[in-house]
C-alpha positions as CSV (number, residue, x, y, z in Angstrom):
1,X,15.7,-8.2,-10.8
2,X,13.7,-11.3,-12.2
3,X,13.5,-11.4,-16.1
4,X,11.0,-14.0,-16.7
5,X,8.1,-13.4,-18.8
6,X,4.9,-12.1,-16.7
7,X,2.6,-10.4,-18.8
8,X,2.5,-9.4,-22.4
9,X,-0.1,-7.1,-23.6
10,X,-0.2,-6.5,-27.8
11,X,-2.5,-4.1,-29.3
12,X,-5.3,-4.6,-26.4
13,X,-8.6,-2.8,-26.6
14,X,-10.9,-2.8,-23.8
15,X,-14.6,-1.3,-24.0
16,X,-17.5,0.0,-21.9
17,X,-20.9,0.1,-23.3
18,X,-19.7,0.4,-26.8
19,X,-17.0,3.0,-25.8
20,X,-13.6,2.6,-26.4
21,X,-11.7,3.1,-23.1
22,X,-8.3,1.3,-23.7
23,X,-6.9,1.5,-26.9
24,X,-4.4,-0.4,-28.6
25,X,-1.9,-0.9,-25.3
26,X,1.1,-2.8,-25.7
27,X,3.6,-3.9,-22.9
28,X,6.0,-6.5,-21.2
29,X,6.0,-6.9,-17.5
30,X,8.7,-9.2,-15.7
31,X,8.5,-10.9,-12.1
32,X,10.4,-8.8,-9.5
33,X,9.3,-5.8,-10.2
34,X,6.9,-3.0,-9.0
35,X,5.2,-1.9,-12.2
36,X,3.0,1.7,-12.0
37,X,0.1,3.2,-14.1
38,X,0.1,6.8,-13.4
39,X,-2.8,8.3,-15.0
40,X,-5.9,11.2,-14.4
41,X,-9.5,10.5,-13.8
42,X,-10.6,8.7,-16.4
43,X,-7.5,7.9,-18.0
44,X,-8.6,4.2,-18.3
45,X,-6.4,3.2,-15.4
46,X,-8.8,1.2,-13.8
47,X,-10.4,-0.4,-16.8
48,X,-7.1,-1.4,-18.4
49,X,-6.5,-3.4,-14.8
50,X,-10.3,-5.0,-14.4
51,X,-9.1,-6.6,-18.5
52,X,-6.3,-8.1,-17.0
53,X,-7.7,-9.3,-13.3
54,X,-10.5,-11.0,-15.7
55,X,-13.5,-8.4,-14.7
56,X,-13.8,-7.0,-17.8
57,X,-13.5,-9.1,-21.5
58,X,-10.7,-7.8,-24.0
59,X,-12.4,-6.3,-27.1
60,X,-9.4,-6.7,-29.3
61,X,-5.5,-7.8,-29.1
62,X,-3.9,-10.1,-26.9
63,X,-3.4,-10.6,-23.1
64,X,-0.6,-13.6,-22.6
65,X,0.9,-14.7,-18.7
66,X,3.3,-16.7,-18.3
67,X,3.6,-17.2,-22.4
68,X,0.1,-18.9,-21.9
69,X,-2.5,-16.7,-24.1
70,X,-5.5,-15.7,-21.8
71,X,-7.4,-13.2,-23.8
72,X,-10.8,-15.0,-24.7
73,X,-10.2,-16.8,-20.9
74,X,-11.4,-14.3,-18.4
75,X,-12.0,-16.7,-15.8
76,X,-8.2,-17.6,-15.9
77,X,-7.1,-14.2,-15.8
78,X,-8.7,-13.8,-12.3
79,X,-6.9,-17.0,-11.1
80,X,-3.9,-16.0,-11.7
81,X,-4.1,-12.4,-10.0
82,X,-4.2,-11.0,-6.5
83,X,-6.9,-8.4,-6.9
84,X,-8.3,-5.8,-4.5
85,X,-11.9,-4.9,-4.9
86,X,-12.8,-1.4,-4.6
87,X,-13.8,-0.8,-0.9
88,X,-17.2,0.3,-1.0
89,X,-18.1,-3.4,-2.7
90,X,-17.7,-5.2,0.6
91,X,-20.3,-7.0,2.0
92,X,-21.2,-4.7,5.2
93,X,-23.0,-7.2,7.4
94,X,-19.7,-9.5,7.6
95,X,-16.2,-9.0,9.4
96,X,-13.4,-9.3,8.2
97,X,-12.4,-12.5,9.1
98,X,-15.2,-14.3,7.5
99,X,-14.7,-12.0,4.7
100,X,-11.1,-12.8,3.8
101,X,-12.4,-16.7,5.1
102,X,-14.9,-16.9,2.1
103,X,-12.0,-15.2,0.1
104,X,-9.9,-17.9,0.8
105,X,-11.9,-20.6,0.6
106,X,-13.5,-19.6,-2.8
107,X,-9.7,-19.6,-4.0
108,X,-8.5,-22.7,-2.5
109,X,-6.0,-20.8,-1.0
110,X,-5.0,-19.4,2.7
111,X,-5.3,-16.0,4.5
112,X,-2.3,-14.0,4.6
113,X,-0.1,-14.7,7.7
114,X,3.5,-12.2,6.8
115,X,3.4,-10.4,9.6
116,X,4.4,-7.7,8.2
117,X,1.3,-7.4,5.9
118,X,-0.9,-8.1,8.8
119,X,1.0,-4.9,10.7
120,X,0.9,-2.9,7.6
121,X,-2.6,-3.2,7.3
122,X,-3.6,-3.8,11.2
123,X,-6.1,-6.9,10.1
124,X,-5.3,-8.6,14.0
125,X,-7.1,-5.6,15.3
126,X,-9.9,-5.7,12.4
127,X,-10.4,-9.2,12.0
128,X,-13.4,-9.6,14.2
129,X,-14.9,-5.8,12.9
130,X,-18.2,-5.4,11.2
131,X,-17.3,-3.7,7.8
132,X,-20.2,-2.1,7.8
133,X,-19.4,-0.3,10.6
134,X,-15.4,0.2,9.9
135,X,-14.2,3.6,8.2
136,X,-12.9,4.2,4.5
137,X,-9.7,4.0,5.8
138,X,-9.9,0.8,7.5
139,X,-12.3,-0.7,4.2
140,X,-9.3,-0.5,2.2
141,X,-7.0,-2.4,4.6
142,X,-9.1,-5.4,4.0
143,X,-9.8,-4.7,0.4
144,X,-5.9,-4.8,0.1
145,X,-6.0,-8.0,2.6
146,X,-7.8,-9.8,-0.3
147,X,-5.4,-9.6,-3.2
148,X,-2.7,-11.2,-0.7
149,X,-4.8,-14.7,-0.5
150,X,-2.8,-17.3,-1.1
151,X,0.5,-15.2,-1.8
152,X,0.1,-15.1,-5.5
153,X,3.3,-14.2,-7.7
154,X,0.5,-11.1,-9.3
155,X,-0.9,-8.5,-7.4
156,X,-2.8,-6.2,-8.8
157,X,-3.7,-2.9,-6.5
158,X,-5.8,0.4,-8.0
159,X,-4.7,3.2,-6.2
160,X,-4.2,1.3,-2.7
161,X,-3.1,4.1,-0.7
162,X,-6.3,5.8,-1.2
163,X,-7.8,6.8,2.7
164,X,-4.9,5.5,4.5
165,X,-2.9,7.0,7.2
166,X,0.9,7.8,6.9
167,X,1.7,5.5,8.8
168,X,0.2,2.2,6.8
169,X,0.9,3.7,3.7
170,X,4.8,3.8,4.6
171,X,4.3,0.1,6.5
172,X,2.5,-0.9,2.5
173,X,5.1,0.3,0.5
174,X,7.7,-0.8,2.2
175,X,6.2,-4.5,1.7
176,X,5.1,-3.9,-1.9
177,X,8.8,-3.3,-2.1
178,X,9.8,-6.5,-0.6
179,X,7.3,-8.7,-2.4
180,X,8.7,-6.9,-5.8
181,X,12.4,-7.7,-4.5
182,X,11.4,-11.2,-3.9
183,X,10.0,-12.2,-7.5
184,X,6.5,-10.8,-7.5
185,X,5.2,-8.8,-9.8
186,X,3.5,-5.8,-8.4
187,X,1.1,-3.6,-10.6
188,X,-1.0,-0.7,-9.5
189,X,-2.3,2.2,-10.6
190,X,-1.0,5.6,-8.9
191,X,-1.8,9.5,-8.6
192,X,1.3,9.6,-6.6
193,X,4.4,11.4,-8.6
194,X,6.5,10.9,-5.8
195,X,5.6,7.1,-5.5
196,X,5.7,6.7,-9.4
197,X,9.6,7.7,-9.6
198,X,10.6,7.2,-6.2
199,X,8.7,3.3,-5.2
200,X,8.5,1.9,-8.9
201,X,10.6,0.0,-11.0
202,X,9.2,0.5,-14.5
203,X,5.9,2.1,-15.5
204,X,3.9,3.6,-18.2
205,X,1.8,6.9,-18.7
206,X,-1.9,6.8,-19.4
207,X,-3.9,9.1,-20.9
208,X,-7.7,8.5,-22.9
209,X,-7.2,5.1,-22.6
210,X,-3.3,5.1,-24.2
211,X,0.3,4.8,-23.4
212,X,1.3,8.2,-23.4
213,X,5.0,6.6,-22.1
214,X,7.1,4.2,-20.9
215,X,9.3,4.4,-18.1
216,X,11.8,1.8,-17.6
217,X,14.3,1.5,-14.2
218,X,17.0,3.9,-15.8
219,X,14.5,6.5,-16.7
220,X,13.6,6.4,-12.5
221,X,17.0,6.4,-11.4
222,X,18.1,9.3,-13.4
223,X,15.1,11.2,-12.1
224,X,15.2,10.5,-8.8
225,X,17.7,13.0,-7.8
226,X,15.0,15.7,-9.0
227,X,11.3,14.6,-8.4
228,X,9.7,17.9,-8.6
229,X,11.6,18.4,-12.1
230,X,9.8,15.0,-12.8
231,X,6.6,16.3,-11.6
232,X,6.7,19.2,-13.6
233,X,7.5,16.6,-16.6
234,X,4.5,14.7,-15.9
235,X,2.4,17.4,-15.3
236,X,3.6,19.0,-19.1
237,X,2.8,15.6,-20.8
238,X,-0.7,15.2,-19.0
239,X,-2.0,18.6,-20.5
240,X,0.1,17.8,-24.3
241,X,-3.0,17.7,-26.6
């Protein structure tokens, strides 16, 4: 596994409307690896990622990539990702060809061609779709589609198995696996247990908006020969006052 420096977090604070919804979360990430969020609703999952993918500002601490300090630079922050929008903010009068076409061309960048992205999330048969007309499901295939724009080195997914089938979410983890094993860094927030332990290599714990724990790639292995004991872990630690 890669060891350079990715992302460093110190001490960051994010807010909503004068609330406090990330508080004081500090972390390392390194290339190769699959990093996961696990979290309940309104843990502050999605929040902590929008600060880092440069939707949201950071109210206090310190976001650095690459050793480069990007905290006041939101702008920079979403250059330097791969980020999914949620679904349901697609433009419904386009397909998704000229979708992921203004994509690319507002990032000076290319539309995916790995075919085995474009399998995993069936865009040959979608590209010339309406989204407006296209299910959930098939919404978050081209979500997804987005954050692969010009292959960047940082993806960041939130919960991006949501309304698929069995069959691409196996075909998506399989190539977030890949893309980890090959220098990315992968980050994405998770209900999954069973993905958490069994699909990532390090990962934290989130609950109201702080690290409730760290997981590093020997805490997985040793708990992969008993996920439901793990479960049951997680599950105690989520209802811990």
């Amino acid at each position: 596994m890669a060891s350079d420096p990715a992302l460093t977090c110190a001490n960051l604070c994010v807010d909503i409307s004068g609330r406090r919804i990330v508080r004081s979360v500090s972390l390392d990430m390194a290339y190769g690896q699959w990093f996961g969020i696990l979290g309940v609703n309104g843990s502050g999952k999605t929040t902590f990622l929008n600060a880092l993918a440069g939707r949201l500002p950071a109210a206090d601490g310190r976001i650095s990539i690459d050793d480069e300090d990007v905290t006041s630079r939101p702008e920079r922050r979403a250059r330097l990702w791969g980020f999914a929008p949620p679904p349901d903010s697609l433009p419904p009068e386009l397909t998704a060809g000229v979708l992921l076409g203004l994509v690319a061309e507002a990032r000076d960048a290319h539309i995916p061609d790995d075919p085995a992205l474009l399998e995993a999330l069936d865009y040959p048969a979608l590209r010339g779709t309406v989204i407006g007309t296209m299910s959930a499901g098939q919404k978050q295939k081209i979500a997804l589609m987005c954050a692969f724009v010009g292959a960047p080195r940082r993806i960041i997914l939130d919960e991006p198995f949501n309304w698929l089938d069995p069959l691409a979410i196996y075909a998506l983890k399989s190539y977030l696996t890949q893309q980890a094993r090959e220098g990315a860094l992968i980050l994405t927030a998770l209900h999954d247990v069973s993905s958490f332990v069994t699909r990532c290599d390090a990962g934290l714990l989130l609950a109201a908006g702080e690290v409730r724990r760290l997981f590093t790639a020997d805490d997985f292995a040793r708990s992969r020969g008993d996920v439901s004991g793990f479960e049951r872990e997680i599950y105690e630690r989520f209802r811990a006052p």
